[in-house]
C-alpha positions, 0 to 999 in steps of 0.5 A: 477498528484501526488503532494509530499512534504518533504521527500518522495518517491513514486514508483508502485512496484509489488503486490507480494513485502512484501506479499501485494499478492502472486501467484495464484498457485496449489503448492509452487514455488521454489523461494517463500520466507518464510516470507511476510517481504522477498516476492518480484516480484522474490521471493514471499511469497506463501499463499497456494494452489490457494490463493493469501493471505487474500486482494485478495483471488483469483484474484488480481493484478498479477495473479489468476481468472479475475485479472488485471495482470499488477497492481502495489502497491504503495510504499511510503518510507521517514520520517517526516524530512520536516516541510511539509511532505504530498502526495496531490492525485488528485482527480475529483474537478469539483464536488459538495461535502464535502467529498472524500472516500479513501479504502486502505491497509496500512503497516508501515514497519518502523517507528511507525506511518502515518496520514491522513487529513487536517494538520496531521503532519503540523510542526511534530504534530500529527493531523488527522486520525492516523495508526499505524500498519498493517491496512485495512481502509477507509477514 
C-alpha cells in the first residue's frame, strides 16, 4: 500500500494523457490533439504512422506490438504546502540490501521542481536527488 503525506494525490490514468504515449496506428485519428500538453484517453496526441512516441515506440501500455493494453500512468498532483509532503511506495523488506533502483519517466507540468531520497523537501529544504524538467531517470 502507497503511503502519501501532505498535499498530494495520486490517480492511474491512461498512458495517451499529456503524451506519455500515443496510439499505435497507420494514420492520424480524427480526434488526436496537436499537442502532447492537450493529449488525453480521448483526444490523444498522434506521434506518426505505427509509433507510439519516444518511451514506447512500438508497444506500450495502450496498444501497439506485445503491449500490455490495460496500463496506467501515475499521476501525482499537489504542492509542497505540508511540512511533510512525501509519497512512501512499498517495496519487498524481507531482503538484504542497502540500495533500491527505481527507473521512471518524470514530467513537471507545473511548478518548478521534485526531490527524491531520504529527507528531500523535509520542512520545504531542498535535499536529495533534485529534477526539475521533463526527465528519464534512474534512482
Amino acid at each position: 500500500m502507497v503511503n502519501v503525506f501532505g498535499n498530494v494525490a495520486l490517480e492511474a490514468v491512461h498512458p495517451f494523457t499529456k503524451g506519455f504515449e500515443g496510439p499505435y496506428v497507420q494514420e492520424q485519428p480524427s480526434n488526436a490533439v496537436g499537442s502532447v500538453e492537450e493529449a488525453t484517453e480521448a483526444n490523444p496526441f498522434w506521434f506518426g504512422r505505427f509509433n507510439k512516441g519516444s518511451r514506447a515506440s512500438r508497444g506500450g501500455l495502450a496498444d501497439g506490438w506485445h503491449s500490455i493494453g490495460d496500463g496506467k500512468i501515475l499521476k501525482i498532483t499537489g504542492d509542497n504546502s505540508g511540512e511533510h509532503t512525501c509519497i512512501l511506495f512499498p517495496f519487498e523488506q524481507n531482503v538484504l540490501t542497502n540500495k533500491l533502483r527505481f527507473k521512471g519517466w518524470l514530467k513537471i507540468t507545473s511548478g518548478k521542481q521534485v526531490g527524491f531520497g531520504a529527507d528531500s523537501g523535509y520542512q520545504n529544504q531542498v535535499r536529495g536527488f533534485i529534477l526539475t524538467h521533463i526527465s528519464h531517470f534512474i534512482l
